[in-house]
PyMOL Python script that loads the backbone (N, CA, C, O; Angstrom):
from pymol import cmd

cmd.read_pdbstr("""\
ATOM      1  N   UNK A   1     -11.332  12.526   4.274  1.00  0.00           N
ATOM      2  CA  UNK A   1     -10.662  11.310   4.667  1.00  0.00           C
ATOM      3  C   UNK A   1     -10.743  10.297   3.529  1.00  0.00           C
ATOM      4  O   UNK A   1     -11.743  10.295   2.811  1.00  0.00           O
ATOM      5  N   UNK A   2      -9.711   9.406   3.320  1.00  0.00           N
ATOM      6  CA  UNK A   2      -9.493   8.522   2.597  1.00  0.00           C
ATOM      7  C   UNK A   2     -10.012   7.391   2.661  1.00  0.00           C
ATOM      8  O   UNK A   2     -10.280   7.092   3.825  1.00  0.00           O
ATOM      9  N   UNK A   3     -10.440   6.145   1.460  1.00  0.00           N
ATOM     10  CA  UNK A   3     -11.161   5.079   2.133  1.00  0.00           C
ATOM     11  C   UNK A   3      -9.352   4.441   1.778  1.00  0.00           C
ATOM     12  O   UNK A   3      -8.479   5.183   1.328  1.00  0.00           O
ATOM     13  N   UNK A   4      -9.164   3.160   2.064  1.00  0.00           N
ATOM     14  CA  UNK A   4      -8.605   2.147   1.491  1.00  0.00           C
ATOM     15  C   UNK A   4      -9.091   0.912   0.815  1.00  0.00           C
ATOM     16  O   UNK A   4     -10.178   0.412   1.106  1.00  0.00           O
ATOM     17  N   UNK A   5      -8.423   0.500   0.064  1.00  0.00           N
ATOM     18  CA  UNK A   5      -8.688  -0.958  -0.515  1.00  0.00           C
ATOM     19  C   UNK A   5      -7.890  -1.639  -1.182  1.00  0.00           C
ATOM     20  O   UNK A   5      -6.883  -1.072  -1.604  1.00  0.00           O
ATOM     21  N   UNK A   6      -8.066  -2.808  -1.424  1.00  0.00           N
ATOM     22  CA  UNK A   6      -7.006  -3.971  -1.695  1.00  0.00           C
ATOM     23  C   UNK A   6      -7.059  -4.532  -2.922  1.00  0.00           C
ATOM     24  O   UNK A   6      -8.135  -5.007  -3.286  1.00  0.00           O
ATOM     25  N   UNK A   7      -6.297  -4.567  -3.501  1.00  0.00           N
ATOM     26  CA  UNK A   7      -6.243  -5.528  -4.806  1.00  0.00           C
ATOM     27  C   UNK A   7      -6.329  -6.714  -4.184  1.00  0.00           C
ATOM     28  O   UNK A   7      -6.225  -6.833  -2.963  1.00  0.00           O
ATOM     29  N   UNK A   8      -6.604  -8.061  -5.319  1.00  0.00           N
ATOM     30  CA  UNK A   8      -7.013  -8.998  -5.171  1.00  0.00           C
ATOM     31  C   UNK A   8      -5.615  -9.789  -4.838  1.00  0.00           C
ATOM     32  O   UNK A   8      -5.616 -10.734  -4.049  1.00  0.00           O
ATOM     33  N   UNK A   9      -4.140  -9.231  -5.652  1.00  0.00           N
ATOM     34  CA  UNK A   9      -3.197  -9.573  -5.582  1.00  0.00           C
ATOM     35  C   UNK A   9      -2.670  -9.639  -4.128  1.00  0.00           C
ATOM     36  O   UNK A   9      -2.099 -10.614  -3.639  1.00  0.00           O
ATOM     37  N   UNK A  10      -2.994  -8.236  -3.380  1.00  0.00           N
ATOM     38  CA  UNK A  10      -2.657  -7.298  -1.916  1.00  0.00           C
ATOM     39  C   UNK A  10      -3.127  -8.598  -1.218  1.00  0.00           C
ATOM     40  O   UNK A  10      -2.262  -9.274  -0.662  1.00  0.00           O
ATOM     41  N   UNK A  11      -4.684  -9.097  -1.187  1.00  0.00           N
ATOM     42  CA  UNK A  11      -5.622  -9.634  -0.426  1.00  0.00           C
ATOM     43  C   UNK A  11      -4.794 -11.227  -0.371  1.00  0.00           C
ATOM     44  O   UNK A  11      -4.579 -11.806   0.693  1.00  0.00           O
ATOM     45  N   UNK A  12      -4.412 -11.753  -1.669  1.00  0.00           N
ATOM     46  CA  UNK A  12      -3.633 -13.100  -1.603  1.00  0.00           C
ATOM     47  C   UNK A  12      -2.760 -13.231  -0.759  1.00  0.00           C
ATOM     48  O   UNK A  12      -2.716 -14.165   0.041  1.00  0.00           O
ATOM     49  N   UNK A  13      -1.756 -12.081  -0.850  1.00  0.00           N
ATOM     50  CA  UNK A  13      -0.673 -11.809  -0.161  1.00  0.00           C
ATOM     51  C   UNK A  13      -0.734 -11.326   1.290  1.00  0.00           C
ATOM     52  O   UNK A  13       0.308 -11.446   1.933  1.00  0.00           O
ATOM     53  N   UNK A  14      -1.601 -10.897   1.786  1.00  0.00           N
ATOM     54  CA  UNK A  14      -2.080 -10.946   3.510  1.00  0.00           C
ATOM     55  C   UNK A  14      -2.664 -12.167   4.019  1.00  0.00           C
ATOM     56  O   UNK A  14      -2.702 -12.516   5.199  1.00  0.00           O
ATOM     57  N   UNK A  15      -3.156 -12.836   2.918  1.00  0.00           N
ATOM     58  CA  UNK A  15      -3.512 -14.705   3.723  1.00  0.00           C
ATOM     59  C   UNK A  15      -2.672 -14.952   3.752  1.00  0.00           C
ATOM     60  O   UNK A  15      -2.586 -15.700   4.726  1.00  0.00           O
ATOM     61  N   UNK A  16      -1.463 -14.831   3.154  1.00  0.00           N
ATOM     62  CA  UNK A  16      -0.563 -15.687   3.749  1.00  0.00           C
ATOM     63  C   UNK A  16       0.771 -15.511   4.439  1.00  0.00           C
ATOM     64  O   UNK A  16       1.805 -16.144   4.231  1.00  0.00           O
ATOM     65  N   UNK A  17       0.589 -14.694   5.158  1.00  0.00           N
ATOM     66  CA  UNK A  17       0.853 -13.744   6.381  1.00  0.00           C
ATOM     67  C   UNK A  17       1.048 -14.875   7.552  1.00  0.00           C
ATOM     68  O   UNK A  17       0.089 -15.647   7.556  1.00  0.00           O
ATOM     69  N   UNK A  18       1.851 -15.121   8.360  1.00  0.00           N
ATOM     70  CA  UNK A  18       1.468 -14.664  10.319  1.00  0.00           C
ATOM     71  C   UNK A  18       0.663 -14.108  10.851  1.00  0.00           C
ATOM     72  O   UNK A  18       0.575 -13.016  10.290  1.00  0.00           O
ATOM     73  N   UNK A  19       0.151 -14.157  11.430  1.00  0.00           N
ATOM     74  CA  UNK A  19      -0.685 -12.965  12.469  1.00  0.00           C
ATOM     75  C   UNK A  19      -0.443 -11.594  12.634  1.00  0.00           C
ATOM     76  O   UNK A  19      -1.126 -10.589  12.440  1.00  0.00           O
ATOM     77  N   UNK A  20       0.889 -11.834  13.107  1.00  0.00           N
ATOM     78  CA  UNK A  20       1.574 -10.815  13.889  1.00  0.00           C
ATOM     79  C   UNK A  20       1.811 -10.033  12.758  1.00  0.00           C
ATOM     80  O   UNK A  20       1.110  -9.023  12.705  1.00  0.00           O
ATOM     81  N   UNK A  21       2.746 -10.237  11.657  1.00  0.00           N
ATOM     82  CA  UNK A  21       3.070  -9.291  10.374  1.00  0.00           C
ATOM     83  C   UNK A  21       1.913  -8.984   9.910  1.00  0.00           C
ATOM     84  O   UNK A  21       1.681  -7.777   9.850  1.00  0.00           O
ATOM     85  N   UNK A  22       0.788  -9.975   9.420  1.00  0.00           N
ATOM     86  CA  UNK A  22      -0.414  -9.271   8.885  1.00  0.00           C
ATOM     87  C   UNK A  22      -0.874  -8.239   9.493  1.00  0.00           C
ATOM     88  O   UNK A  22      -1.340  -7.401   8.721  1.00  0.00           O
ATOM     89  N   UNK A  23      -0.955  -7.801  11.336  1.00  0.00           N
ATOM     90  CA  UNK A  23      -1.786  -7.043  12.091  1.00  0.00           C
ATOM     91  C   UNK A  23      -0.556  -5.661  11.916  1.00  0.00           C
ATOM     92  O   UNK A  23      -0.886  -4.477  11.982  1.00  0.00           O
ATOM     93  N   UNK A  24       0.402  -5.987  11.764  1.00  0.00           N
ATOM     94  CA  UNK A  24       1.515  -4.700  11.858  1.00  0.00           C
ATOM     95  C   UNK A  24       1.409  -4.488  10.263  1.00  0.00           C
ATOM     96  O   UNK A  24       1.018  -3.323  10.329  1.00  0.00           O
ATOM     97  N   UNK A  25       1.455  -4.695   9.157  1.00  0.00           N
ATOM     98  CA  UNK A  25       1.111  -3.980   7.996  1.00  0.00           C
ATOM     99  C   UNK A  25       0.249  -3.478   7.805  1.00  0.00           C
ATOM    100  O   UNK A  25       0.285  -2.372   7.265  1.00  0.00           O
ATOM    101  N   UNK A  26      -1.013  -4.124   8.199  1.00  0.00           N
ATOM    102  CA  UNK A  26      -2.432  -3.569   8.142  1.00  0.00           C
ATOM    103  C   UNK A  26      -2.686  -2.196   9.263  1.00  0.00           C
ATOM    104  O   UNK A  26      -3.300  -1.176   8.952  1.00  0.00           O
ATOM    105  N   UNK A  27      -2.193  -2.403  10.317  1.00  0.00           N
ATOM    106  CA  UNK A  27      -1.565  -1.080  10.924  1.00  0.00           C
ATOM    107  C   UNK A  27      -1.576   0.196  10.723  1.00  0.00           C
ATOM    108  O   UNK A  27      -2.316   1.100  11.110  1.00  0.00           O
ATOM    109  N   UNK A  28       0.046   0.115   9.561  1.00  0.00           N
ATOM    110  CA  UNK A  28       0.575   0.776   9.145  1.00  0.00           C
ATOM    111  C   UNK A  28      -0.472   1.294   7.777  1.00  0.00           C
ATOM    112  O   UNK A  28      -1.054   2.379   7.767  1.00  0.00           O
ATOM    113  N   UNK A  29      -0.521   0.675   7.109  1.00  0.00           N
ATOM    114  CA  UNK A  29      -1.618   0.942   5.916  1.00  0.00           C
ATOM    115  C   UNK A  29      -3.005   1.499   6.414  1.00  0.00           C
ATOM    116  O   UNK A  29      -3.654   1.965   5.478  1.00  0.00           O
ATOM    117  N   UNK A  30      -3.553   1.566   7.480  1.00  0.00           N
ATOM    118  CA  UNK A  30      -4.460   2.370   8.350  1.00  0.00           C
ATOM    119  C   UNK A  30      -4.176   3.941   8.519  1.00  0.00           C
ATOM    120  O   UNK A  30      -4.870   4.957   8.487  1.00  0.00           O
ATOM    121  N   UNK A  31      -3.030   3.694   8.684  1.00  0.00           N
ATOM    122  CA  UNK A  31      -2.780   5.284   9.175  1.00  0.00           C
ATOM    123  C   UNK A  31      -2.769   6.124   7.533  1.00  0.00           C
ATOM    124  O   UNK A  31      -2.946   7.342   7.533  1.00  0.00           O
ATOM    125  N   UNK A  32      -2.584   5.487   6.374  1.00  0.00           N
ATOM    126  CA  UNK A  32      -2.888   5.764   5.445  1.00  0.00           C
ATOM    127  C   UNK A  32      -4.013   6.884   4.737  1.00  0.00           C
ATOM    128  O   UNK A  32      -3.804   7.716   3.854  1.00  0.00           O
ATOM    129  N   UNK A  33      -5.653   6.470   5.704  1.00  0.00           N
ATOM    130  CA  UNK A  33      -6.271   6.697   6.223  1.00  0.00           C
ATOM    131  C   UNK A  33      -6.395   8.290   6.123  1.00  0.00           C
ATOM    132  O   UNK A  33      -6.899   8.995   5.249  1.00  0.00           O
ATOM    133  N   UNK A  34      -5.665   8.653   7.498  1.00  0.00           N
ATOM    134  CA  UNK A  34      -5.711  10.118   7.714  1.00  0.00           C
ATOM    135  C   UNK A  34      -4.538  10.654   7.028  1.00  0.00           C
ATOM    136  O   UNK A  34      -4.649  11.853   6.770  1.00  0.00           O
ATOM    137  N   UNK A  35      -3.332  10.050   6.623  1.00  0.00           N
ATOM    138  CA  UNK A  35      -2.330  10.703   5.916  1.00  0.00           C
ATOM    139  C   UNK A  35      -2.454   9.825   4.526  1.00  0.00           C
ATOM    140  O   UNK A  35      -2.033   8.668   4.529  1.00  0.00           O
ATOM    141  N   UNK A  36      -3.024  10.379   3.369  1.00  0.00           N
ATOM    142  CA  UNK A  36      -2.136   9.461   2.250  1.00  0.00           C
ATOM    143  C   UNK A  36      -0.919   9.600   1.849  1.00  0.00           C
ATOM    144  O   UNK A  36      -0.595   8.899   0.891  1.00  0.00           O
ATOM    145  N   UNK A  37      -0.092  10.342   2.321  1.00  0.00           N
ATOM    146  CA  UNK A  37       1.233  10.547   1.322  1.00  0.00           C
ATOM    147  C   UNK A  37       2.183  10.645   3.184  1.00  0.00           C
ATOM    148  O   UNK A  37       2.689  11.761   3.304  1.00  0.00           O
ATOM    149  N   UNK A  38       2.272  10.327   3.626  1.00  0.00           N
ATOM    150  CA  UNK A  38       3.167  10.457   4.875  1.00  0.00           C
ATOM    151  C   UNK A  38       4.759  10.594   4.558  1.00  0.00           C
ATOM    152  O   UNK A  38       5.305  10.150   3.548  1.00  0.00           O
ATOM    153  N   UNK A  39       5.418  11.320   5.652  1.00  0.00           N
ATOM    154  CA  UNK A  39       6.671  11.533   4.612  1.00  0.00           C
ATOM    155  C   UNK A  39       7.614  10.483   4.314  1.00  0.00           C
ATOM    156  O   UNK A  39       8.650  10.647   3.671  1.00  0.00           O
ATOM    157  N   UNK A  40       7.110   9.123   4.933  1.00  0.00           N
ATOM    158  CA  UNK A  40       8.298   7.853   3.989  1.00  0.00           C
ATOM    159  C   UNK A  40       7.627   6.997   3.554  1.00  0.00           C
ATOM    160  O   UNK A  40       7.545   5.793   3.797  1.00  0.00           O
ATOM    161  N   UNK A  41       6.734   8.182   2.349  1.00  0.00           N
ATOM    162  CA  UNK A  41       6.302   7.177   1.444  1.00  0.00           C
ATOM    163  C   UNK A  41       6.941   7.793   0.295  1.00  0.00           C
ATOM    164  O   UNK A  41       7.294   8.950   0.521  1.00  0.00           O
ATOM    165  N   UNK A  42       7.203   7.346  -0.915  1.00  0.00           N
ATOM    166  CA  UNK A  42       7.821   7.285  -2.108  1.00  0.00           C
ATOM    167  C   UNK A  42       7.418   7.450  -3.486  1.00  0.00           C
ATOM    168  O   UNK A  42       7.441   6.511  -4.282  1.00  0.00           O
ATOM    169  N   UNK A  43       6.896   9.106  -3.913  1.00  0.00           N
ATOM    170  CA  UNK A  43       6.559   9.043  -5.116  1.00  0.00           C
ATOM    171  C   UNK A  43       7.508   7.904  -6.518  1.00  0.00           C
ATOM    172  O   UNK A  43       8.685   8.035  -6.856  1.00  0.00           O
ATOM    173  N   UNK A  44       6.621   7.004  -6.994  1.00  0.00           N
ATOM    174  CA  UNK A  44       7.959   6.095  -7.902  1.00  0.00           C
ATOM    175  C   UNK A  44       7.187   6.777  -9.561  1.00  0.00           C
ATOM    176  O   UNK A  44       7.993   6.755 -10.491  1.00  0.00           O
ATOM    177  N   UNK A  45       6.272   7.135  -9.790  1.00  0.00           N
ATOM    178  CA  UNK A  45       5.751   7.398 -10.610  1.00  0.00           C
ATOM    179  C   UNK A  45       3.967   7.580 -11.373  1.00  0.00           C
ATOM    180  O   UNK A  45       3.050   7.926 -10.629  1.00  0.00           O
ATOM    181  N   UNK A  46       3.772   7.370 -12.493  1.00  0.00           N
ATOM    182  CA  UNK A  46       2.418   7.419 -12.669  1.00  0.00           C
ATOM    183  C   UNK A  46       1.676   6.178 -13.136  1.00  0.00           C
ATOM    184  O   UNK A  46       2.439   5.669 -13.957  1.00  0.00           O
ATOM    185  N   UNK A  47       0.768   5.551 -13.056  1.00  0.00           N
ATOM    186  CA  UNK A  47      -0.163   4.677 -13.900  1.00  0.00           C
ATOM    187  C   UNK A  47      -1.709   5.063 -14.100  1.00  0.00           C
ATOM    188  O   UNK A  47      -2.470   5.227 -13.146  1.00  0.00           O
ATOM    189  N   UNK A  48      -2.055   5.178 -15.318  1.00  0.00           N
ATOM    190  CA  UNK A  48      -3.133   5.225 -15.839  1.00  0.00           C
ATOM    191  C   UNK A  48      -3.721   6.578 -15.435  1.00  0.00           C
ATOM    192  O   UNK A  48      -4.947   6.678 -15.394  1.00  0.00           O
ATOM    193  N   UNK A  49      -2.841   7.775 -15.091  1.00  0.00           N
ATOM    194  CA  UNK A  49      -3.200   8.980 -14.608  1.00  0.00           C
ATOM    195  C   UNK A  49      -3.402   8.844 -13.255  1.00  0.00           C
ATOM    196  O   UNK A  49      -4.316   9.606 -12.941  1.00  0.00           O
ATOM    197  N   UNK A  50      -2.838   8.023 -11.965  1.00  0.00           N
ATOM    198  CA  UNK A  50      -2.650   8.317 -11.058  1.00  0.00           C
ATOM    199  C   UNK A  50      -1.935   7.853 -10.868  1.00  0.00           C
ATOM    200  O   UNK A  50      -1.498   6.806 -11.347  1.00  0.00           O
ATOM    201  N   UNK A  51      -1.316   8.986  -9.507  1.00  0.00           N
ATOM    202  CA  UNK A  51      -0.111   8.667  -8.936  1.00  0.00           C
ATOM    203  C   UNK A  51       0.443   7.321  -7.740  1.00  0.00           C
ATOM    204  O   UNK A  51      -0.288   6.982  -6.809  1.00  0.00           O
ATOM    205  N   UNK A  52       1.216   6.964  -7.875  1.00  0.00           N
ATOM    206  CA  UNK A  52       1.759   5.775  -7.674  1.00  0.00           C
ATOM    207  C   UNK A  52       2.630   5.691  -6.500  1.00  0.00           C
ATOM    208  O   UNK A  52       3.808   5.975  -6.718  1.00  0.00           O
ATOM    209  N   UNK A  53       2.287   5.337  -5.203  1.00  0.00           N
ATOM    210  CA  UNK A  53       3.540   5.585  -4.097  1.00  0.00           C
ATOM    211  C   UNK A  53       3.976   4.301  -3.708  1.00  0.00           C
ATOM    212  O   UNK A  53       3.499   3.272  -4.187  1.00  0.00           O
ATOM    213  N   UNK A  54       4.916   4.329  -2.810  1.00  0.00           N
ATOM    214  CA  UNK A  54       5.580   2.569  -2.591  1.00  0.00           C
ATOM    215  C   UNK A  54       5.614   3.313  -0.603  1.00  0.00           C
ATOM    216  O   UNK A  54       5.813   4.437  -0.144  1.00  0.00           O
ATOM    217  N   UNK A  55       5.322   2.033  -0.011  1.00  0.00           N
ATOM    218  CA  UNK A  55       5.122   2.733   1.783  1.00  0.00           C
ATOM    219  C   UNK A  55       5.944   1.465   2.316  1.00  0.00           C
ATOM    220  O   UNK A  55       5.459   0.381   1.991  1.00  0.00           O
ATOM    221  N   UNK A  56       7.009   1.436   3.015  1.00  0.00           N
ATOM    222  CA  UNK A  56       7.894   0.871   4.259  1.00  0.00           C
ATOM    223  C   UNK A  56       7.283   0.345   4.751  1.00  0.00           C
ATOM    224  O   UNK A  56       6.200   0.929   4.716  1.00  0.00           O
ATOM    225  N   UNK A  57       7.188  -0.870   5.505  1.00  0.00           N
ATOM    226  CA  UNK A  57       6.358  -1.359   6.307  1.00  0.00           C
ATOM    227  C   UNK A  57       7.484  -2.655   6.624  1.00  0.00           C
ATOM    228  O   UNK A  57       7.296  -3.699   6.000  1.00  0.00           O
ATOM    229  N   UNK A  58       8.920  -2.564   7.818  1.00  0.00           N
ATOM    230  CA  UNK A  58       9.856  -3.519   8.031  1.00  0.00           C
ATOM    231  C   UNK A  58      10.723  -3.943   6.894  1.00  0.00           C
ATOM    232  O   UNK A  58      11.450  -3.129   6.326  1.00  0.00           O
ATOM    233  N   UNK A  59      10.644  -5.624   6.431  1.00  0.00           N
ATOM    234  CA  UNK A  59      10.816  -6.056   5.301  1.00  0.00           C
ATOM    235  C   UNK A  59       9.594  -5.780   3.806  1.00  0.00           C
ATOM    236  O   UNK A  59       9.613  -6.345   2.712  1.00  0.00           O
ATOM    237  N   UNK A  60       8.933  -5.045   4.161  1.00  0.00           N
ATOM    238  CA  UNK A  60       7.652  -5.562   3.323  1.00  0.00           C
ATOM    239  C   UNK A  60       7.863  -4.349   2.522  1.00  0.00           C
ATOM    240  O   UNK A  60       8.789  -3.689   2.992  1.00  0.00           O
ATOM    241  N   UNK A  61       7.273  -3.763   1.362  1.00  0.00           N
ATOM    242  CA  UNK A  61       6.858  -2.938   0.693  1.00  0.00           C
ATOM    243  C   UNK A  61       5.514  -2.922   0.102  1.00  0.00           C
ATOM    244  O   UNK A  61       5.159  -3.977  -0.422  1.00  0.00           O
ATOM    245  N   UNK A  62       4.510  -1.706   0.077  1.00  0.00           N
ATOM    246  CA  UNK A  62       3.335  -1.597  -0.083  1.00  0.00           C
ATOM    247  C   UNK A  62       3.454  -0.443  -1.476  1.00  0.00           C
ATOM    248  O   UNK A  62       3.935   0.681  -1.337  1.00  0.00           O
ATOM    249  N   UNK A  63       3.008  -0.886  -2.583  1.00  0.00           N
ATOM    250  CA  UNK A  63       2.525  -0.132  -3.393  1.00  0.00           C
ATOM    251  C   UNK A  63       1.359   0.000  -3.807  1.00  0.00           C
ATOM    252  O   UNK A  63       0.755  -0.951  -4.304  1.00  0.00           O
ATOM    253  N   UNK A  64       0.550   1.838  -3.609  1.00  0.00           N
ATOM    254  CA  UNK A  64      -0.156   1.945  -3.951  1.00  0.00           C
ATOM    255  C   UNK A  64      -0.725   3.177  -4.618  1.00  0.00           C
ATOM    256  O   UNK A  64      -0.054   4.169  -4.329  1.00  0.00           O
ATOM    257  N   UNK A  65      -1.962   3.490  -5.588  1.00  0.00           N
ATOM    258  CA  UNK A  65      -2.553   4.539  -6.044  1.00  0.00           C
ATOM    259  C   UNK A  65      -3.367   5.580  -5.278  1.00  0.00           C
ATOM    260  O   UNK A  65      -3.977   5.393  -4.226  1.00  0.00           O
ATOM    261  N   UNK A  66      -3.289   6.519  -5.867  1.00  0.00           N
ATOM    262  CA  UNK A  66      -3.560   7.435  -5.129  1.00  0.00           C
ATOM    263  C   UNK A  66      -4.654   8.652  -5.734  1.00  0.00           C
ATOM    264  O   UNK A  66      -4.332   9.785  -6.092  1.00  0.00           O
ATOM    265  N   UNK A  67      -6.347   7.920  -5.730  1.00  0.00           N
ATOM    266  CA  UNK A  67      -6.818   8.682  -6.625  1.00  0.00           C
ATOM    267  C   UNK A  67      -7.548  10.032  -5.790  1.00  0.00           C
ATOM    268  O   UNK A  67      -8.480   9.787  -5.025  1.00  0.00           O
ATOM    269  N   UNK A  68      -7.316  10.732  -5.882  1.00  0.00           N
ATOM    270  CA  UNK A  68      -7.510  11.997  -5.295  1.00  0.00           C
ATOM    271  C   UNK A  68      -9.123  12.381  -5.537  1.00  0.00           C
ATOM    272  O   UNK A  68      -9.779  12.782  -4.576  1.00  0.00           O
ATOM    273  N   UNK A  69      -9.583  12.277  -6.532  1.00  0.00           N
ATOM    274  CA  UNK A  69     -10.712  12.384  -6.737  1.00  0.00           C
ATOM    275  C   UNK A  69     -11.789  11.982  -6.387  1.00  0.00           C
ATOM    276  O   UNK A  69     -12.761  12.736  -6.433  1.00  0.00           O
ATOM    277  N   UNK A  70     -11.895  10.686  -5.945  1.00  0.00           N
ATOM    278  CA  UNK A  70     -13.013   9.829  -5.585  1.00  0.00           C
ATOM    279  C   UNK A  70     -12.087   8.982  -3.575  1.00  0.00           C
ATOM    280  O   UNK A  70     -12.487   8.092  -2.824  1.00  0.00           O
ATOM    281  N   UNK A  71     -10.625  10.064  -3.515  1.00  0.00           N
ATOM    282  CA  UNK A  71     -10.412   9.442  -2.270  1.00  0.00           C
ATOM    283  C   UNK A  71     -10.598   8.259  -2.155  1.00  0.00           C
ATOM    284  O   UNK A  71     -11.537   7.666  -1.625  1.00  0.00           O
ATOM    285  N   UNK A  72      -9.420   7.763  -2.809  1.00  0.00           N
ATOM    286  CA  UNK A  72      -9.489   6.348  -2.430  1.00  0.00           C
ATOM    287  C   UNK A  72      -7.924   5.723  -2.734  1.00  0.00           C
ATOM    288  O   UNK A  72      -7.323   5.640  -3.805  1.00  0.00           O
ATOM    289  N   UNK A  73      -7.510   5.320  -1.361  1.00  0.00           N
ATOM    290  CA  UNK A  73      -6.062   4.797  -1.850  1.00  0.00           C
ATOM    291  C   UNK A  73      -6.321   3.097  -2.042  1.00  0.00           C
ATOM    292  O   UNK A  73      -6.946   2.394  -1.247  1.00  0.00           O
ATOM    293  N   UNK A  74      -5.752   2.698  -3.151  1.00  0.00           N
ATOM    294  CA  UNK A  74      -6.075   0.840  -3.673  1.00  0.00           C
ATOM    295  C   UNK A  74      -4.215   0.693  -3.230  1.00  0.00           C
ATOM    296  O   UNK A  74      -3.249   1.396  -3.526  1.00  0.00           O
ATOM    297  N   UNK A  75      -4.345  -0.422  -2.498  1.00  0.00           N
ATOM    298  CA  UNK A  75      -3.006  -1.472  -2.516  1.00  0.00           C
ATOM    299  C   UNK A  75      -3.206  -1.844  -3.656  1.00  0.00           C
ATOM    300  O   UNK A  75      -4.277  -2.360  -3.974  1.00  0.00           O
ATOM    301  N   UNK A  76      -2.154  -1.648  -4.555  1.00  0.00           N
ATOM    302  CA  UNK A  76      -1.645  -3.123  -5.631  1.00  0.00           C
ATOM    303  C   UNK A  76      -1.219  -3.899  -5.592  1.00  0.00           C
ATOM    304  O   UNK A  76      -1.389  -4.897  -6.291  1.00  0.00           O
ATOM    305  N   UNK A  77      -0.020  -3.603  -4.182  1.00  0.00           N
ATOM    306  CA  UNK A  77       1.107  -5.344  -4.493  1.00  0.00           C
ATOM    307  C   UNK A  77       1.890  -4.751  -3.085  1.00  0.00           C
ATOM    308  O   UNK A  77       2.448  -3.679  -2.849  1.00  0.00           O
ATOM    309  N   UNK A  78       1.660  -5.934  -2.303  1.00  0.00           N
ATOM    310  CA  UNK A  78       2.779  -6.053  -1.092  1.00  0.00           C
ATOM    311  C   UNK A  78       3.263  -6.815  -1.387  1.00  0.00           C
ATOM    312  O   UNK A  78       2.735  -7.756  -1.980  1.00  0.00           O
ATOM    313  N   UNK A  79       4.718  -6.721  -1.045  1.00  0.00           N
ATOM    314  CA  UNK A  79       5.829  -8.065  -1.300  1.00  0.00           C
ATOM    315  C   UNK A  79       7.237  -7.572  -0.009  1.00  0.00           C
ATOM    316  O   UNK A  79       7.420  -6.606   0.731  1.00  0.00           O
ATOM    317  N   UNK A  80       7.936  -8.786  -0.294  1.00  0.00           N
ATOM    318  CA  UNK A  80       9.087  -8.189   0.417  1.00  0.00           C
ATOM    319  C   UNK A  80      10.170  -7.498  -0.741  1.00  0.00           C
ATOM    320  O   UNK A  80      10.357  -7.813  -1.916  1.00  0.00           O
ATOM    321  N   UNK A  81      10.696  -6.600  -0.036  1.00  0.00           N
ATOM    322  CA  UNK A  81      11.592  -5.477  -1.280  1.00  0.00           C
ATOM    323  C   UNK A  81      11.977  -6.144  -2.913  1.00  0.00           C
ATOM    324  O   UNK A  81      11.674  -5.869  -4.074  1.00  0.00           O
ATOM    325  N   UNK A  82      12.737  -7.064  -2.276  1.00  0.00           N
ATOM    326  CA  UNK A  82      13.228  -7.314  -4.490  1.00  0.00           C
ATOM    327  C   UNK A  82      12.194  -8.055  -4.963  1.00  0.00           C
ATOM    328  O   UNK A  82      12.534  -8.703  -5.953  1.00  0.00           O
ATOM    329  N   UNK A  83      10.964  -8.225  -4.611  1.00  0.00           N
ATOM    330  CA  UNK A  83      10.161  -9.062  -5.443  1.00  0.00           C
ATOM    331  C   UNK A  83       8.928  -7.611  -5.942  1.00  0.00           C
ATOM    332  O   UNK A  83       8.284  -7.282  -6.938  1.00  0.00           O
ATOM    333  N   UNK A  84       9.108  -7.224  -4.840  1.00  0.00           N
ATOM    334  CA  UNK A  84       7.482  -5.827  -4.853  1.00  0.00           C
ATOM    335  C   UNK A  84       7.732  -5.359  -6.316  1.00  0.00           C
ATOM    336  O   UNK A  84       6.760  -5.610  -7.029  1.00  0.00           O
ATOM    337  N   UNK A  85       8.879  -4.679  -7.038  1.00  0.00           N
ATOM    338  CA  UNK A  85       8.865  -4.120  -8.231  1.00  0.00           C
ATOM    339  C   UNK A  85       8.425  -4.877  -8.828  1.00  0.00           C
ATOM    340  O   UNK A  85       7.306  -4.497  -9.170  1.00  0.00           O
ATOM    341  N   UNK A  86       8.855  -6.672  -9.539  1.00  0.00           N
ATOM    342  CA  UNK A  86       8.379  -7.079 -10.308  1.00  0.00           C
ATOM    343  C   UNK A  86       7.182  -7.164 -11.551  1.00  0.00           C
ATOM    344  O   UNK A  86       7.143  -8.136 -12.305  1.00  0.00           O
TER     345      UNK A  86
END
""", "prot")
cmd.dss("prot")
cmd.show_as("cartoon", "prot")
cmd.util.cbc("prot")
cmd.orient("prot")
């Protein structure tokens, strides 16, 4: 099983959330958990030798790493769609 964790960027960006959207992303990023790669999540590429997925979550987009080795998926950056690539 997978742990999760948050960038500091991820963590900014859930304070300043609603309730309601914060508890439904965080949710969704749970189930993460027992599936890391679920099927609508989105290989986009590599950084620093790991792989890199982007996960749906409504308006929102969640990108994150995926280190297989030490099991551990890190959020980098939630945003809403045209800002998340940036």
């Amino acid at each position: 099983m997978f742990s999760l964790d948050f960038s500091e960027n991820a963590k900014r960006f859930l304070k300043k959330l609603d309730k309601h959207i914060y508890e439904r992303i965080i949710n969704r990023l749970e189930n993460l958990e027992q599936n890391p790669v679920p099927s609508d999540a989105k290989f986009i590429g590599r950084d620093k030798g790991e792989k890199v997925f982007r996960y749906r979550v409504g308006d929102y987009r969640a990108l994150y790493t995926l280190n297989e080795k030490d099991k551990i998926i890190l959020i980098t950056k939630i945003d809403k769609r045209p800002r998340v690539y940036d």
